[in-house]
C-alpha positions in Angstrom: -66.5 54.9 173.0 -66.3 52.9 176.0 -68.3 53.8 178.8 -66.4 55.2 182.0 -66.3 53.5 185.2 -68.5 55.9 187.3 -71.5 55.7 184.8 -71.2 51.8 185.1 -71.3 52.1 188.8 -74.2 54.6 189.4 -76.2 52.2 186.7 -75.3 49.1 189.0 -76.8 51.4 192.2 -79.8 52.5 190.1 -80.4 48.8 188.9 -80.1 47.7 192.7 -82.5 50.3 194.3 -84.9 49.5 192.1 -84.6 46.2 192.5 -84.9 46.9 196.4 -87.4 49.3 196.6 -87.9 52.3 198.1 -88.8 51.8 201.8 -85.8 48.3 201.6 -83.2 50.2 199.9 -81.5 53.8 201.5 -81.6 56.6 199.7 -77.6 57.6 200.9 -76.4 53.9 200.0 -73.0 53.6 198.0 -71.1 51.8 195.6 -68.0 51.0 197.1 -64.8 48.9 195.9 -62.9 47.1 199.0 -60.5 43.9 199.2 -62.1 41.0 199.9 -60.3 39.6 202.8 -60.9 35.9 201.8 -59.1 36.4 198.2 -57.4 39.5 198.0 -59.6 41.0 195.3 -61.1 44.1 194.8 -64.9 43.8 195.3 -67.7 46.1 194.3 -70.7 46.0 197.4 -73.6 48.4 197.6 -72.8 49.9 201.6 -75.8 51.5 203.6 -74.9 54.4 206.0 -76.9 52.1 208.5 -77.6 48.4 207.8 -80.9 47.3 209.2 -80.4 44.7 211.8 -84.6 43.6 211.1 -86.5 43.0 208.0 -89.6 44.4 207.0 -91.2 42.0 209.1 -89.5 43.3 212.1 -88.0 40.3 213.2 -84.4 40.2 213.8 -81.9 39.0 211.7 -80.4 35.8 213.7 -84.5 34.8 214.5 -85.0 35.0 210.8 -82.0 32.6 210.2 -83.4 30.1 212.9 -86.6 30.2 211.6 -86.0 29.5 208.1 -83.1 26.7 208.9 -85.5 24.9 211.4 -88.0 25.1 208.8 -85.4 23.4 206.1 -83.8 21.3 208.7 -80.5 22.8 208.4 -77.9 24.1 211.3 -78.4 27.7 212.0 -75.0 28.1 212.8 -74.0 26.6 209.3 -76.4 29.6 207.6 -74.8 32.3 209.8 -71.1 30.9 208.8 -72.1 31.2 204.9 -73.4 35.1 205.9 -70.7 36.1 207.6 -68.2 34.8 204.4 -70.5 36.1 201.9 -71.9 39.2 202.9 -70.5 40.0 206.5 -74.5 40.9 207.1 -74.9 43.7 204.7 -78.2 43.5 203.4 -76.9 45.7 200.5 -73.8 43.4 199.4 -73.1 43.6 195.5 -70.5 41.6 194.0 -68.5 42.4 190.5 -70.4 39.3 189.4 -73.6 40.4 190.4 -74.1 38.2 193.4 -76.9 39.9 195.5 -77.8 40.3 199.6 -76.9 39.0 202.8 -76.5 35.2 201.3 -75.4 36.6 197.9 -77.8 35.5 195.9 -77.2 35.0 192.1 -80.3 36.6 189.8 -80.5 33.1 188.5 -80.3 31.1 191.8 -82.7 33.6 192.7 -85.1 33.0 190.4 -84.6 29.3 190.7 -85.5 29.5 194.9 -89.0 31.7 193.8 -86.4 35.1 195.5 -88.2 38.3 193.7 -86.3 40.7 195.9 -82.9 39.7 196.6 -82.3 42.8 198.6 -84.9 42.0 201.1 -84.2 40.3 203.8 -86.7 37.7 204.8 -86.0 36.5 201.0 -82.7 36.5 200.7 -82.5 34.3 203.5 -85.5 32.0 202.6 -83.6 31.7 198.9 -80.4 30.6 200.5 -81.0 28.4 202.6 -83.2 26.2 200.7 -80.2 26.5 197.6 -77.6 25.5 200.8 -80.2 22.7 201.7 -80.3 21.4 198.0 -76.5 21.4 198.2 -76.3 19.6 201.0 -78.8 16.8 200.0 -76.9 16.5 196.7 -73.6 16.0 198.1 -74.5 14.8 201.6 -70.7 16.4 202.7 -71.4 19.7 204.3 -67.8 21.2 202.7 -68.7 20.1 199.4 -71.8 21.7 199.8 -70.0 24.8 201.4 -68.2 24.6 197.8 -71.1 24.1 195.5 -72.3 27.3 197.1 -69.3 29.3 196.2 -68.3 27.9 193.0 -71.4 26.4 191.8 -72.4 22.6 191.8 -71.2 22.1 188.2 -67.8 22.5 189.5 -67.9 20.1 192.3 -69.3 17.8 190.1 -66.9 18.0 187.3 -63.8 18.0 190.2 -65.4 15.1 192.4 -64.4 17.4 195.5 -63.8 20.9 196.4 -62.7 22.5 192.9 -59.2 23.6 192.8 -59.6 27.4 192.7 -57.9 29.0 195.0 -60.9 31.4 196.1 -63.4 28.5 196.8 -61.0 26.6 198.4 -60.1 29.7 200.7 -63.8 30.1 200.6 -64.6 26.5 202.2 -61.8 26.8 204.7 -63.2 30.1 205.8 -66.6 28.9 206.3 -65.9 25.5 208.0 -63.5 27.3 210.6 -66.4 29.5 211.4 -68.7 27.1 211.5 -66.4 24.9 214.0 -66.1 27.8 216.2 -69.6 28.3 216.5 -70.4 24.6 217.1 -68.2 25.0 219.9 -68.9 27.8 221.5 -72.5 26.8 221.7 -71.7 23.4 223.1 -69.9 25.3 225.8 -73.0 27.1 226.6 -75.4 24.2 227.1 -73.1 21.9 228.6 -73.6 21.1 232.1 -71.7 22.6 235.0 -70.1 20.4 237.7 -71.0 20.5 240.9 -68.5 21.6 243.4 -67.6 18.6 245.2 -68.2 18.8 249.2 -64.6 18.3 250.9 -65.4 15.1 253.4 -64.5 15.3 256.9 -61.3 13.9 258.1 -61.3 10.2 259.6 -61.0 10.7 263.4 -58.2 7.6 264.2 -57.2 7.5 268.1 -53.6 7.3 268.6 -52.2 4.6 270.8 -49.2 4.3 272.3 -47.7 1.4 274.5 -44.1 0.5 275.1 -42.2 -2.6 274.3 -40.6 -4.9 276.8 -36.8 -3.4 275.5 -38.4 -0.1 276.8 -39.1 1.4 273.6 -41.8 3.7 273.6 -44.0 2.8 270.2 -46.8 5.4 268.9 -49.6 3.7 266.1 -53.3 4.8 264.7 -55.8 2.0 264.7 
């Protein structure tokens, strides 16, 4: 007898509060399907009535990110643009495939990055940016990178390039756009603003006049 499709969902929810714990994970969370607007897809994510914006350390989300991609000299704004595709900031994010967290951390990756909670914050970001900084010191090409991270770097390897699967290339485009808008719009914030320039005063020239010996009146400047 095959099991039914609600029992499989409230065993995913169980396995992720648990793995959360009690004060990280809300008691009124849900398992919900949506469509994923990158790929179409119906995707399964664990949805809080009201995600934190802070982790249990109380700092912030975007100080978090700074923090930890200072620390791992990576962009910021490169770490938000791989959120924002992966999880769209939920905290609680659960993909079909198991993917975990803001940065949608695989159990193994997880594992692999020392991440024992992927649900809580702090972790999830320290485990995904150092995997985004291994990418990026493997492949030295932040879209390739970008790709490994979807897809996996096996993939990239075994293409030499962005793999050809339609979500990770959707995926890549997604995230570089993002990240290209950021770039800019924080380039517009620190760059410098002109000075007005101060309108000179007009040259005085005297006007002379004399007439000729025809008896033509002639007017000139000097």
């Amino acid at each position: 007898m095959r099991p039914c499709f609600g029992f499989i969902a409230g065993l995913a929810l169980a396995a992720a509060a648990m793995a959360a714990g009690a004060e990280d994970f809300p008691a009124r969370a849900t398992s919900v399907v949506r469509s994923d607007r990158r790929t179409g897809r119906l995707v399964r994510a664990v949805v809080a009535p009201a995600a934190p914006s802070r982790a249990a350390s109380g700092k912030p989300v975007p100080d978090l990110v700074k923090r930890t991609a200072e620390v791992h000299q990576l962009d910021p704004l490169l770490v938000h643009s791989v959120i924002e595709a992966e999880s769209d900031y939920n905290p609680y994010a659960l993909s079909p495939k198991g993917a975990q967290g803001l940065m949608q951390l695989m159990p193994s990756t997880a594992r692999r990055f020392g991440v024992a909670d992927t649900f809580n914050i702090a972790e999830n970001i320290e485990g995904g940016v150092r995997y985004l900084k291994y990418l990026m010191d493997m492949f030295g090409d932040e879209r390739l990178a970008v790709a490994a991270y979807n897809a996996g770097e096996q993939a990239v390897m075994r293409y030499h390039g962005v793999p050809p699967y339609p979500e990770t290339q959707n995926y890549v485009r997604t995230v570089s756009a993002s990240y290209a808008s950021a770039k800019s719009a924080a380039a517009a914030q620190t760059a410098p603003k002109e000075e007005p320039k101060e309108e000179s005063e007009p040259v005085y020239r005297p006007i002379e006049q004399f007439t000729d010996e025809q008896g033509v009146l002639h007017v000139q400047t000097r």
